[in-house]
Structures are given as C-alpha cells and as structure tokens.
mmJSON file of the N, C-alpha and C atoms, coordinates in Angstrom:
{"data_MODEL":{"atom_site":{
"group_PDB":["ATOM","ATOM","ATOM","ATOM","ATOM","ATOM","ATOM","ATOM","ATOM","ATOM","ATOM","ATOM","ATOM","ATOM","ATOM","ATOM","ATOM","ATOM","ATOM","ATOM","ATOM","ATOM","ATOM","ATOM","ATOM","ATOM","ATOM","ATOM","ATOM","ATOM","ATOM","ATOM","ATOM","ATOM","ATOM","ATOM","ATOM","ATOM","ATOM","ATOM","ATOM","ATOM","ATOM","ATOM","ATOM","ATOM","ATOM","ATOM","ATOM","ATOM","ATOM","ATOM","ATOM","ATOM","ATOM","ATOM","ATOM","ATOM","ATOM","ATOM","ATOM","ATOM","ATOM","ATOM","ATOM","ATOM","ATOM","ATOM","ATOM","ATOM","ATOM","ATOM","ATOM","ATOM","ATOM","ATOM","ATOM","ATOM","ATOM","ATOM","ATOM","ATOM","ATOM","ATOM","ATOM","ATOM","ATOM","ATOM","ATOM","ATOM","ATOM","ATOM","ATOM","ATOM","ATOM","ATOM","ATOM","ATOM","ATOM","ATOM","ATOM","ATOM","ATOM","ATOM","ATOM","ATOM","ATOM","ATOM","ATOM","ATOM","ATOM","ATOM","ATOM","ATOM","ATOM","ATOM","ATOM","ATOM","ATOM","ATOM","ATOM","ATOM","ATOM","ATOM","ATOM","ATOM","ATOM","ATOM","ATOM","ATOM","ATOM","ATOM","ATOM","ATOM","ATOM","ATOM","ATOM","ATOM","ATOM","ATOM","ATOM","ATOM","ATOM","ATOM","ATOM","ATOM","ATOM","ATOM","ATOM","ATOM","ATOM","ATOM","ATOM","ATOM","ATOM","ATOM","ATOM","ATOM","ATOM","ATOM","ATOM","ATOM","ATOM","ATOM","ATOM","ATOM","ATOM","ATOM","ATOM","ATOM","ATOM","ATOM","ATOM","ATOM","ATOM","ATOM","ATOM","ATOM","ATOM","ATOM","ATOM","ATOM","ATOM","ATOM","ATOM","ATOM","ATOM","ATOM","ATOM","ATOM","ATOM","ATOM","ATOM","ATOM","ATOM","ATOM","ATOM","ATOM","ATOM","ATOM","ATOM","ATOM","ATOM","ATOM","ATOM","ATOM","ATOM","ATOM","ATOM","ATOM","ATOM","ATOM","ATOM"],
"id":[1,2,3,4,5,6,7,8,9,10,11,12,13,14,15,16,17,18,19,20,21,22,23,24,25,26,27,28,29,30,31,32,33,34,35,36,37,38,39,40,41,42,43,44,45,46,47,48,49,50,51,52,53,54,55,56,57,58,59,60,61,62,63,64,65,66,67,68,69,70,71,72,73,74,75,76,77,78,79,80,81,82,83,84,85,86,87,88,89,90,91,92,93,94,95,96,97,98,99,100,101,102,103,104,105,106,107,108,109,110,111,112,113,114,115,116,117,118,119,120,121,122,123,124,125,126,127,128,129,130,131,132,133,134,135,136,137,138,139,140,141,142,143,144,145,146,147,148,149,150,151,152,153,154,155,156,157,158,159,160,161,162,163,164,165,166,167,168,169,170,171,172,173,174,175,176,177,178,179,180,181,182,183,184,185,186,187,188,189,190,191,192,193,194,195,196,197,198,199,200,201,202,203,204,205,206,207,208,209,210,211,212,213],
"type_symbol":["N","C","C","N","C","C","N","C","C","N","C","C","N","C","C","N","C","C","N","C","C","N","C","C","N","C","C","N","C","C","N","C","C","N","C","C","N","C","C","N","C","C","N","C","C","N","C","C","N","C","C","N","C","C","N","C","C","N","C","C","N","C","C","N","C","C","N","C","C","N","C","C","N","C","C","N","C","C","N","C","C","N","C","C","N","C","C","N","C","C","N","C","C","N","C","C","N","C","C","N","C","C","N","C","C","N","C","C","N","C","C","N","C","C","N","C","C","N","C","C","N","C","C","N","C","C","N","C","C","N","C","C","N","C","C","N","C","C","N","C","C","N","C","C","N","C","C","N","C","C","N","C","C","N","C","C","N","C","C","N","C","C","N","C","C","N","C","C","N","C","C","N","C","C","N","C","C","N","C","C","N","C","C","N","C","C","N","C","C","N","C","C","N","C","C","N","C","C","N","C","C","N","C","C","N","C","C","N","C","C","N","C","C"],
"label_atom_id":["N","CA","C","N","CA","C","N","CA","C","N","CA","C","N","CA","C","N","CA","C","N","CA","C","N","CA","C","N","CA","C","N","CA","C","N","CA","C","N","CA","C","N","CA","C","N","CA","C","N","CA","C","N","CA","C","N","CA","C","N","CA","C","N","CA","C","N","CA","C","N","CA","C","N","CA","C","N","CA","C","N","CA","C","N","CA","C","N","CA","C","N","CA","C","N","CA","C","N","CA","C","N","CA","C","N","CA","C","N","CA","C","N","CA","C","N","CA","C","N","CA","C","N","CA","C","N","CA","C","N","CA","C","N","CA","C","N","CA","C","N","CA","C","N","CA","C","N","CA","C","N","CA","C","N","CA","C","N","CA","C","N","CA","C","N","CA","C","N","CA","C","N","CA","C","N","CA","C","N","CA","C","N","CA","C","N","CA","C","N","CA","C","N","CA","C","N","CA","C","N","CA","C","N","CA","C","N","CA","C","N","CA","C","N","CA","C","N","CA","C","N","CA","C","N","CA","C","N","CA","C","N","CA","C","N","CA","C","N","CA","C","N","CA","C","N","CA","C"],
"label_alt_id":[null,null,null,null,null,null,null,null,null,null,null,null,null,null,null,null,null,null,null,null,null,null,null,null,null,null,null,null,null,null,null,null,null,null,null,null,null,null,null,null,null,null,null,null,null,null,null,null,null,null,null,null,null,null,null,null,null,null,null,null,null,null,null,null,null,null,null,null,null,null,null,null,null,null,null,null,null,null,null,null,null,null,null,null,null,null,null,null,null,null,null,null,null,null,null,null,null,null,null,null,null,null,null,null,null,null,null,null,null,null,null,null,null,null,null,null,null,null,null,null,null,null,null,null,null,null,null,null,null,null,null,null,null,null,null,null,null,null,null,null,null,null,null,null,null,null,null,null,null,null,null,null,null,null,null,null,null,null,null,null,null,null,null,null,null,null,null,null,null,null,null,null,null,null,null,null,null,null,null,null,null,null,null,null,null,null,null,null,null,null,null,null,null,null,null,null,null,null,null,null,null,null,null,null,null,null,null,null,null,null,null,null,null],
"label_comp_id":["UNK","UNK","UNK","UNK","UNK","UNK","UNK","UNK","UNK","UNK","UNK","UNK","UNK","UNK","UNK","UNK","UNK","UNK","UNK","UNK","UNK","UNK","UNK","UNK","UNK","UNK","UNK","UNK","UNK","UNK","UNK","UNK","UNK","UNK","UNK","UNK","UNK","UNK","UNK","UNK","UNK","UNK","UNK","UNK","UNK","UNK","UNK","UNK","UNK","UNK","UNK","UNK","UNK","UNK","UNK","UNK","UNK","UNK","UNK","UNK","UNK","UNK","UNK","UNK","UNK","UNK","UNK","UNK","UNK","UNK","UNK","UNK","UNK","UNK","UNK","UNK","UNK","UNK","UNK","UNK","UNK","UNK","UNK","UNK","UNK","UNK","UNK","UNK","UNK","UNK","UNK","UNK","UNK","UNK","UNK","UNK","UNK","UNK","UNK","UNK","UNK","UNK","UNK","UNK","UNK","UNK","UNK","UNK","UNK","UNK","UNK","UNK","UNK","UNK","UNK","UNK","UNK","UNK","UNK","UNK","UNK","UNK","UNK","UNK","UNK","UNK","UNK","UNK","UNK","UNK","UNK","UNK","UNK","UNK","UNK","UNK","UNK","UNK","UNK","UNK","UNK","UNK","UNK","UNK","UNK","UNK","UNK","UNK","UNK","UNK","UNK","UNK","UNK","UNK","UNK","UNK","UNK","UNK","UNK","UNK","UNK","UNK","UNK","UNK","UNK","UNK","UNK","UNK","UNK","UNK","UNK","UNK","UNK","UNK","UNK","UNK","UNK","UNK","UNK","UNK","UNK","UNK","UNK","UNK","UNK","UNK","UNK","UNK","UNK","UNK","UNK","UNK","UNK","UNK","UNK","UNK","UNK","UNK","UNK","UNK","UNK","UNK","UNK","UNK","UNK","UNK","UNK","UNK","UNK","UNK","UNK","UNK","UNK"],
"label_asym_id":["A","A","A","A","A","A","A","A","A","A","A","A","A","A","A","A","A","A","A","A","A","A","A","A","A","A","A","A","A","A","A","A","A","A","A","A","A","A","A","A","A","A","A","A","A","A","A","A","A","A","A","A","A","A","A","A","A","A","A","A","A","A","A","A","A","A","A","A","A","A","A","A","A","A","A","A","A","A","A","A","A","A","A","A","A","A","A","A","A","A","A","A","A","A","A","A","A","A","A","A","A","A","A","A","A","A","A","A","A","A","A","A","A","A","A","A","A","A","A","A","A","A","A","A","A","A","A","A","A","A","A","A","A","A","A","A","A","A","A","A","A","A","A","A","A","A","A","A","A","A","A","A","A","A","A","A","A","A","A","A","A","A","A","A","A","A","A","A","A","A","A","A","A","A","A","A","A","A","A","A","A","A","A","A","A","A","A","A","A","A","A","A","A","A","A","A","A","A","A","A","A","A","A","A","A","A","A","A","A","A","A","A","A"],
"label_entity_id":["1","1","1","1","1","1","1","1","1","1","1","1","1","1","1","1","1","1","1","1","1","1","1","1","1","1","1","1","1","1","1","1","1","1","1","1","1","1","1","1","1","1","1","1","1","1","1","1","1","1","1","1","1","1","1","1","1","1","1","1","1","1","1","1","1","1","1","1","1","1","1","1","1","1","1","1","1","1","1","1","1","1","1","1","1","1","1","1","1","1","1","1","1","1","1","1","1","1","1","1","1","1","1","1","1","1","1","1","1","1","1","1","1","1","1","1","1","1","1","1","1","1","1","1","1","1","1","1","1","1","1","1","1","1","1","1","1","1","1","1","1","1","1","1","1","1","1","1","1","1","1","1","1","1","1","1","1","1","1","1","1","1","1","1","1","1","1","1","1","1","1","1","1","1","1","1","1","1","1","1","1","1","1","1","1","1","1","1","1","1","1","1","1","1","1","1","1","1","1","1","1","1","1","1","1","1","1","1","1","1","1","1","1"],
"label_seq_id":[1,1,1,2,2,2,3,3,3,4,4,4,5,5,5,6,6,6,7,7,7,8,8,8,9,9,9,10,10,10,11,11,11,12,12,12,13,13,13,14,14,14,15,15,15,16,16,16,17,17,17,18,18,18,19,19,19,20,20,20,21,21,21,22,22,22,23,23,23,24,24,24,25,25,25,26,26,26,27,27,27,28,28,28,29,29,29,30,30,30,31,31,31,32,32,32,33,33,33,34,34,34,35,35,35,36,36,36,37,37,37,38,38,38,39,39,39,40,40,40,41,41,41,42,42,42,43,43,43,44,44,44,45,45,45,46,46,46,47,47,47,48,48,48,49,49,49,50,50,50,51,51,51,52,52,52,53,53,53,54,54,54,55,55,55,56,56,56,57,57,57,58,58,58,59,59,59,60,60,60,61,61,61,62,62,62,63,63,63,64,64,64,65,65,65,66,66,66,67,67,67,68,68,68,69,69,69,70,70,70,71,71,71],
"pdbx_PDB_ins_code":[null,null,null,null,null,null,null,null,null,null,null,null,null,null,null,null,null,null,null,null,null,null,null,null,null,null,null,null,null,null,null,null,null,null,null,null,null,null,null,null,null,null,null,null,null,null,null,null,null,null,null,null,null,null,null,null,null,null,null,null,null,null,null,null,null,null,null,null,null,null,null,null,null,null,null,null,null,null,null,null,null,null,null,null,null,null,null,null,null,null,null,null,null,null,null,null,null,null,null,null,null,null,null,null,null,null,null,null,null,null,null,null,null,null,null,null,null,null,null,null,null,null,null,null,null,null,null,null,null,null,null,null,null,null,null,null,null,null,null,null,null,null,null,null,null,null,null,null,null,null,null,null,null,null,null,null,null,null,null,null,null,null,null,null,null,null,null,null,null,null,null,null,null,null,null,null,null,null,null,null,null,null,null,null,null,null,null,null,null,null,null,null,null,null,null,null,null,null,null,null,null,null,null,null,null,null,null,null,null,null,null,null,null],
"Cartn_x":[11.237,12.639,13.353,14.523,15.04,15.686,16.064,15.947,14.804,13.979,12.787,12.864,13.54,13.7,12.611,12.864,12.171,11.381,9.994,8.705,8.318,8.96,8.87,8.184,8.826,8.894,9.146,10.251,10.999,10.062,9.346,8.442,9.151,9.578,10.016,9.296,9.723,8.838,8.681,7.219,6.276,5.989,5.973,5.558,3.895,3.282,1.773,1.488,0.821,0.429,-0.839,-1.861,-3.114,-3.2,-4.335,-4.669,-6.8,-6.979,-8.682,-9.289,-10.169,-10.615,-9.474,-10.32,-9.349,-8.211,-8.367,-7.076,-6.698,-6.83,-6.101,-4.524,-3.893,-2.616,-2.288,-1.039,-0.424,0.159,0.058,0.499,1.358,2.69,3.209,2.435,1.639,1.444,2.231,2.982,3.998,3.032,4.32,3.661,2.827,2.718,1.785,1.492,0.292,-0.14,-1.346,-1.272,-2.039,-2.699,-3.698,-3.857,-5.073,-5.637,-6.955,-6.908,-8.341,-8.653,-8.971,-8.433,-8.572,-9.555,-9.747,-11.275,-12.057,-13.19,-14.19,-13.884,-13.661,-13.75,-13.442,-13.168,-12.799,-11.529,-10.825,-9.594,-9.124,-8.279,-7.767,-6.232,-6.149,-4.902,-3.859,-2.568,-2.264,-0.987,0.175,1.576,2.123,2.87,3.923,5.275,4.913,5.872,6.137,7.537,7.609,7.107,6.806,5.928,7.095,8.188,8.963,8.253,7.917,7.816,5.992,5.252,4.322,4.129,2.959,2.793,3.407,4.294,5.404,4.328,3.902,3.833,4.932,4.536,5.324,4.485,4.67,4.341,4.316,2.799,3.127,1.933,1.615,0.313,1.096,-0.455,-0.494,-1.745,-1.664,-2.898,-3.4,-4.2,-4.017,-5.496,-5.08,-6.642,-6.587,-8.104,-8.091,-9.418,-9.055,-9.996,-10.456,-11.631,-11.664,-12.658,-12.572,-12.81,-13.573,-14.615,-15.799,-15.719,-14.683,-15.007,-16.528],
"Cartn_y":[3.081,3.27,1.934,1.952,0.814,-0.094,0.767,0.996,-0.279,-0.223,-1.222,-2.773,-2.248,-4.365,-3.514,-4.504,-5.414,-6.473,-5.595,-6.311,-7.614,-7.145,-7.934,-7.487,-7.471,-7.049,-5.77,-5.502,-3.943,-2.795,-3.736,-2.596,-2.296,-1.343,-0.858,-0.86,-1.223,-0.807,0.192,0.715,2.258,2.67,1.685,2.634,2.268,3.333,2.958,1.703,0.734,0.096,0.112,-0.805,-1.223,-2.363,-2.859,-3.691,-3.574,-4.005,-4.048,-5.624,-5.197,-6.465,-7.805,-8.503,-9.483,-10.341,-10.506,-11.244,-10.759,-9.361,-8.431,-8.729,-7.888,-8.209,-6.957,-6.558,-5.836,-5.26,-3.577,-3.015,-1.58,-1.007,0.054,1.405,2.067,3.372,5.042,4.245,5.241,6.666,7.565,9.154,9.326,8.616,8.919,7.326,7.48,6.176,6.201,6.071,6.031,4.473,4.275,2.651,2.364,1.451,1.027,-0.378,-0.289,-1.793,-2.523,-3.543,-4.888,-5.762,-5.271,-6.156,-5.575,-5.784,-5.129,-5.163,-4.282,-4.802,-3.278,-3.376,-2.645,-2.215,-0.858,-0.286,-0.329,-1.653,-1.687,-0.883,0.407,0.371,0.097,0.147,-0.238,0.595,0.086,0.668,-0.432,-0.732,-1.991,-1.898,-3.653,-3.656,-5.118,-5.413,-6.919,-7.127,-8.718,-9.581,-8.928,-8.929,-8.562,-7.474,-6.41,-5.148,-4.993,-6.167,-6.425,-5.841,-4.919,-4.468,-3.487,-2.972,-1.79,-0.194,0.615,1.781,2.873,3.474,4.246,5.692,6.344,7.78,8.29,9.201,9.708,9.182,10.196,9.991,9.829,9.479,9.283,10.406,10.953,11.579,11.321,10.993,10.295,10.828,11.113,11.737,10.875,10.125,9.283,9.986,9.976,10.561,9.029,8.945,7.569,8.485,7.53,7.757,6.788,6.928,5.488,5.575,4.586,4.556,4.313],
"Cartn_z":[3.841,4.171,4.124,3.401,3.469,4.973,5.737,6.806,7.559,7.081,7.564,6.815,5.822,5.375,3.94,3.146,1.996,2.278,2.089,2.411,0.945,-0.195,-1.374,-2.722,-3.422,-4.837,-4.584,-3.814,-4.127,-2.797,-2.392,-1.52,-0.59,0.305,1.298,2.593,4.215,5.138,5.374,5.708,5.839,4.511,3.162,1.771,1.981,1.193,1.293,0.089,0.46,-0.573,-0.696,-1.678,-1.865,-1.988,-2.639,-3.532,-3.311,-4.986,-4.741,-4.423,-3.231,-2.958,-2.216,-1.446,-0.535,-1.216,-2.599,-3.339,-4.728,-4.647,-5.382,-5.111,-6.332,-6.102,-5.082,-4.445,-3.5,-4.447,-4.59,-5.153,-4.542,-5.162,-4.334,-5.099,-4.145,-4.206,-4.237,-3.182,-2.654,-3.012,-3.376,-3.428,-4.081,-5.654,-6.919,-7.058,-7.942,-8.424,-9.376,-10.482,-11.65,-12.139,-12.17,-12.299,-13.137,-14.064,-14.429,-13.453,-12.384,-12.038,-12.986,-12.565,-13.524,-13.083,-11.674,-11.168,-10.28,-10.021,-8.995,-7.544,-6.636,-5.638,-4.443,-3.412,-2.236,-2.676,-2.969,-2.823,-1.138,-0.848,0.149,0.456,1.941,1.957,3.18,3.379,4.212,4.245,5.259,5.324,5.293,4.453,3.939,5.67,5.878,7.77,7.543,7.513,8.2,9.415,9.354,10.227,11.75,11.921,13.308,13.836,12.553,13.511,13.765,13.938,14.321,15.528,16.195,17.725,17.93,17.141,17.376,16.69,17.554,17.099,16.465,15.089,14.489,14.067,14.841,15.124,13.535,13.142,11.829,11.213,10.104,9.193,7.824,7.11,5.399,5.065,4.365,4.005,2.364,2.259,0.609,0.035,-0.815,-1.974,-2.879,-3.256,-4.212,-5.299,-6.752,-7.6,-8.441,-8.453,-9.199,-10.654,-11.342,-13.065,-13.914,-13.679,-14.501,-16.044,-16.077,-18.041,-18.464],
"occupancy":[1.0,1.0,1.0,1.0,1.0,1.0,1.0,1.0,1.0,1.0,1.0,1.0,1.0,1.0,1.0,1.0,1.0,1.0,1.0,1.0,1.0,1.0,1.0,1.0,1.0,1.0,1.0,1.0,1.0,1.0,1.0,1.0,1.0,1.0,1.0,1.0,1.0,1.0,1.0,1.0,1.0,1.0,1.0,1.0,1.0,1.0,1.0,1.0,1.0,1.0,1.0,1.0,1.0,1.0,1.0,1.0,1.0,1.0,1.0,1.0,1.0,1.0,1.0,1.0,1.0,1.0,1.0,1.0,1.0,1.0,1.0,1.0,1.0,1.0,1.0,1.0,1.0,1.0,1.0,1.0,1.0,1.0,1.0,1.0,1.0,1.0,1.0,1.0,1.0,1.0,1.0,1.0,1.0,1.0,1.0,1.0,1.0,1.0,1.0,1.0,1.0,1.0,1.0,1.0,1.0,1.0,1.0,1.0,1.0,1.0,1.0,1.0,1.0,1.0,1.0,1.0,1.0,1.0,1.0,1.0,1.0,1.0,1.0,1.0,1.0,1.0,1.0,1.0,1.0,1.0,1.0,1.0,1.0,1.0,1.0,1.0,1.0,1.0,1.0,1.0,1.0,1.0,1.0,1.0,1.0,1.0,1.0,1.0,1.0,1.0,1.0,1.0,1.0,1.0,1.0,1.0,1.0,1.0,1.0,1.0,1.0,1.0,1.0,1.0,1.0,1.0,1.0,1.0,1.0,1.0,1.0,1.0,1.0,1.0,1.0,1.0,1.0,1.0,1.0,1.0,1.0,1.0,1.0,1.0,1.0,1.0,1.0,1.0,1.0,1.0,1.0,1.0,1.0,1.0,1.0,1.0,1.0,1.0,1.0,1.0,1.0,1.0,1.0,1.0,1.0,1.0,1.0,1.0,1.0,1.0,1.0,1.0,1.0],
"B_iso_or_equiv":[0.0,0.0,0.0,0.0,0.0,0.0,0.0,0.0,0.0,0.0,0.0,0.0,0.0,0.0,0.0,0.0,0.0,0.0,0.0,0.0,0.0,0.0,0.0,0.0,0.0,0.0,0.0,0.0,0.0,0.0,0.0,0.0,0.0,0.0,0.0,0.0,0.0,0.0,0.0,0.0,0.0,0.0,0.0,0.0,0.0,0.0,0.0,0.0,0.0,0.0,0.0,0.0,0.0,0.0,0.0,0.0,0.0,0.0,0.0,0.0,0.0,0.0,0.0,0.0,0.0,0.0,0.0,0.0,0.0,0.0,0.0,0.0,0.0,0.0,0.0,0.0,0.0,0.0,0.0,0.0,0.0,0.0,0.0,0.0,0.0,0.0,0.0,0.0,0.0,0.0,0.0,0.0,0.0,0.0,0.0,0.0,0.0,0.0,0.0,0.0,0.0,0.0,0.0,0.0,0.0,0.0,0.0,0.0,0.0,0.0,0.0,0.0,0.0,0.0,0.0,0.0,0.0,0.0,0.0,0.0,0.0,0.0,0.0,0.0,0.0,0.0,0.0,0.0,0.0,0.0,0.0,0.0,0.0,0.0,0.0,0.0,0.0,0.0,0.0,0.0,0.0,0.0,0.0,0.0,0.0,0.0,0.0,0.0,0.0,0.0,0.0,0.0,0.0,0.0,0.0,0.0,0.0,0.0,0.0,0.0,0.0,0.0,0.0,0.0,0.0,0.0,0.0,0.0,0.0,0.0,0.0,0.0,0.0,0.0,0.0,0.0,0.0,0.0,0.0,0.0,0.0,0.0,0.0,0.0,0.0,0.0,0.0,0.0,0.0,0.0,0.0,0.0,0.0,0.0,0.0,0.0,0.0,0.0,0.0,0.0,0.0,0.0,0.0,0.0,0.0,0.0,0.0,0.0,0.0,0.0,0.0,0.0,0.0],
"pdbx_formal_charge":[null,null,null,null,null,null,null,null,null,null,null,null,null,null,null,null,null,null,null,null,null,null,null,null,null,null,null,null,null,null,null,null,null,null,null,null,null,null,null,null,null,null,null,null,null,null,null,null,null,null,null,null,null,null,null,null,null,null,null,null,null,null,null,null,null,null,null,null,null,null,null,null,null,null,null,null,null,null,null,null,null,null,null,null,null,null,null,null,null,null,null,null,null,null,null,null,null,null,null,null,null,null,null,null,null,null,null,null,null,null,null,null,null,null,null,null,null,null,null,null,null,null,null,null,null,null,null,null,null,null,null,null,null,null,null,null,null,null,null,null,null,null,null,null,null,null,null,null,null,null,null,null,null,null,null,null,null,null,null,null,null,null,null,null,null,null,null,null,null,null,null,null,null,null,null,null,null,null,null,null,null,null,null,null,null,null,null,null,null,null,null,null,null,null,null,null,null,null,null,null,null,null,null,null,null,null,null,null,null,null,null,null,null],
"auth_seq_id":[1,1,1,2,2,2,3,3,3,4,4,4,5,5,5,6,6,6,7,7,7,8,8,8,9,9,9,10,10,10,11,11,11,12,12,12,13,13,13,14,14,14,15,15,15,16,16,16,17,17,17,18,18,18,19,19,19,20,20,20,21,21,21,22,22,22,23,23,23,24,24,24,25,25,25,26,26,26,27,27,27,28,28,28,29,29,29,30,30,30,31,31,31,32,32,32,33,33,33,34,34,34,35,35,35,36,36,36,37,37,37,38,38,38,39,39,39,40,40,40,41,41,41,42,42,42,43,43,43,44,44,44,45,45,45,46,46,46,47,47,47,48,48,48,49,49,49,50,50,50,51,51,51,52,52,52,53,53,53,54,54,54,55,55,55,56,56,56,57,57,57,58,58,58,59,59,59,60,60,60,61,61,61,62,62,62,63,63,63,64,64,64,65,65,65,66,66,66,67,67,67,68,68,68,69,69,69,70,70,70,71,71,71],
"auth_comp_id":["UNK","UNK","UNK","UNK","UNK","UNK","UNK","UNK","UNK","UNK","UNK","UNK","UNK","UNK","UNK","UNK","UNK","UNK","UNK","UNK","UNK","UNK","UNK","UNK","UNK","UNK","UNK","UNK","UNK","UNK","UNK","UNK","UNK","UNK","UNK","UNK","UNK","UNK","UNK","UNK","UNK","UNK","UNK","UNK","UNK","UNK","UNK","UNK","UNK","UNK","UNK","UNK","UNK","UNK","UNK","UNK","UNK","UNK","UNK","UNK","UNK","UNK","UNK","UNK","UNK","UNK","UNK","UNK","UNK","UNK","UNK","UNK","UNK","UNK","UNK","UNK","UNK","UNK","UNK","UNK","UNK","UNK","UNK","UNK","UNK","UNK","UNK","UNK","UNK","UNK","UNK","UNK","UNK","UNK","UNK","UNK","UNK","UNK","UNK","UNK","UNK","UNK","UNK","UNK","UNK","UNK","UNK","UNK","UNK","UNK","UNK","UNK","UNK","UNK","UNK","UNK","UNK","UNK","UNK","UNK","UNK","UNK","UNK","UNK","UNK","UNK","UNK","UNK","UNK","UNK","UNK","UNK","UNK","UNK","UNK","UNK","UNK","UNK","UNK","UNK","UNK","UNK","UNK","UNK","UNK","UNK","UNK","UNK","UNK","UNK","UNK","UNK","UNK","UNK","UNK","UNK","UNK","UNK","UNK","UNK","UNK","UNK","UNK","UNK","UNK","UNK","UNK","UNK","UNK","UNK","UNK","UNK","UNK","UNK","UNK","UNK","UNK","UNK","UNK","UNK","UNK","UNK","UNK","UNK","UNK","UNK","UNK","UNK","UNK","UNK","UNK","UNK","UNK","UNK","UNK","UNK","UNK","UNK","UNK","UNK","UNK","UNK","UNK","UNK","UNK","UNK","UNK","UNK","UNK","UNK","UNK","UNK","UNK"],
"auth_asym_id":["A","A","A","A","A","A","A","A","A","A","A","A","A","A","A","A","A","A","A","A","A","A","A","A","A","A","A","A","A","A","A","A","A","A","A","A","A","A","A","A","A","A","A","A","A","A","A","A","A","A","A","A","A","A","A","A","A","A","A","A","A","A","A","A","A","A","A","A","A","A","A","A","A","A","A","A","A","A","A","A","A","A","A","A","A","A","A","A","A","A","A","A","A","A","A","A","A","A","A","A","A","A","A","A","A","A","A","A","A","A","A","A","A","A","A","A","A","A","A","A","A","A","A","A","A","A","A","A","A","A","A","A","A","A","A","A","A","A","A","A","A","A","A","A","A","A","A","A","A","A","A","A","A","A","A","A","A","A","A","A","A","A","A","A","A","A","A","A","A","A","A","A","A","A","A","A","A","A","A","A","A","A","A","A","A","A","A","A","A","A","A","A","A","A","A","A","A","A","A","A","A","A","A","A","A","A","A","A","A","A","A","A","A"],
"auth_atom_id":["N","CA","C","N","CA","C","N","CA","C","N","CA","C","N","CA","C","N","CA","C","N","CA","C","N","CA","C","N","CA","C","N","CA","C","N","CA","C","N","CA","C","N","CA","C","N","CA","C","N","CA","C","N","CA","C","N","CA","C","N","CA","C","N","CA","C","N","CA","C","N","CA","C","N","CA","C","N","CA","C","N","CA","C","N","CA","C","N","CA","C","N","CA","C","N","CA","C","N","CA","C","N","CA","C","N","CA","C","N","CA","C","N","CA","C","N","CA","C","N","CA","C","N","CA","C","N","CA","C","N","CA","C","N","CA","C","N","CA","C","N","CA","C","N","CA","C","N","CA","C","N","CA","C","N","CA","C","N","CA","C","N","CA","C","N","CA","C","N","CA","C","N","CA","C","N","CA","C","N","CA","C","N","CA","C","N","CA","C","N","CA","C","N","CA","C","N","CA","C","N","CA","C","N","CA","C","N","CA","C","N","CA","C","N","CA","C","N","CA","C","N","CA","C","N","CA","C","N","CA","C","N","CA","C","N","CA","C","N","CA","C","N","CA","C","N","CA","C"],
"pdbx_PDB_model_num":[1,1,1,1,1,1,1,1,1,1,1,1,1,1,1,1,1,1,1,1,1,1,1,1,1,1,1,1,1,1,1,1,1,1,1,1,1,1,1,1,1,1,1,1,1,1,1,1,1,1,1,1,1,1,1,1,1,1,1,1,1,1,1,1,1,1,1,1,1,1,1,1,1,1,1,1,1,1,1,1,1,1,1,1,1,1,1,1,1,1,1,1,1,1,1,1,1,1,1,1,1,1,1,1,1,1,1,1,1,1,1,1,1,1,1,1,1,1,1,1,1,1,1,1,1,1,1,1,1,1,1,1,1,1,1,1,1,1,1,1,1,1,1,1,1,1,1,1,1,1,1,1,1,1,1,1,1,1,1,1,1,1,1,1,1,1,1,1,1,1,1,1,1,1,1,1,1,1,1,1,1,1,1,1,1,1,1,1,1,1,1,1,1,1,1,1,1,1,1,1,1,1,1,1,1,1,1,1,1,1,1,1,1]
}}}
C-alpha cells in the first residue's frame, strides 16, 4: 500500500518480496511471480516495511504456493 511509504525500487509497504540466498537481489513478488534463478541458494521471503514501522504488529496473512521446475 502506498499508504506505507516506498520501501525502494517501486516496492510498496506490506508487498511480499524474496530474494535467493543471503545476497540475492530483493525482488517484488506481489500476487504473481514467474522467475528463472540465476543462483543457488534459499528462496527467502518477507513483507516489504520501512525501518519506522519496525515493532509495530499488522494483523493479516500471506498464503503463498510455490511450484519450483528443475531444468
């Protein structure tokens, strides 16, 4: 929601993001997301929040299905 600030590069606070592995890039997931990894690692995810709204509970789920695909 824009509402929450611009977390950076267009991301919104509360969009779902990722990234694989600890210095993957941060990527927006949001509703859909189609991707080839580009490197090995942990599909990390999170909810995109500026550093302010740190400690603040926000009531509400993500439910996310992930299909992965071994070339």
């Amino acid at each position: 929601s824009p509402n929450f600030g611009n977390v950076g590069s267009g991301i919104f606070g509360g969009t779902l993001i990722g990234k694989i592995g600890d210095t993957g890039q941060m990527m927006k997931v949001g509703s859909k997301l189609n991707f080839t990894a580009s490197q090995a690692g942990t599909f990390q995810l999170g909810i995109a929040s500026q550093g302010n709204y740190e400690g603040n509970a926000f009531p509400g789920e993500y439910e996310v299905k992930i299909r992965v695909v071994k070339k």
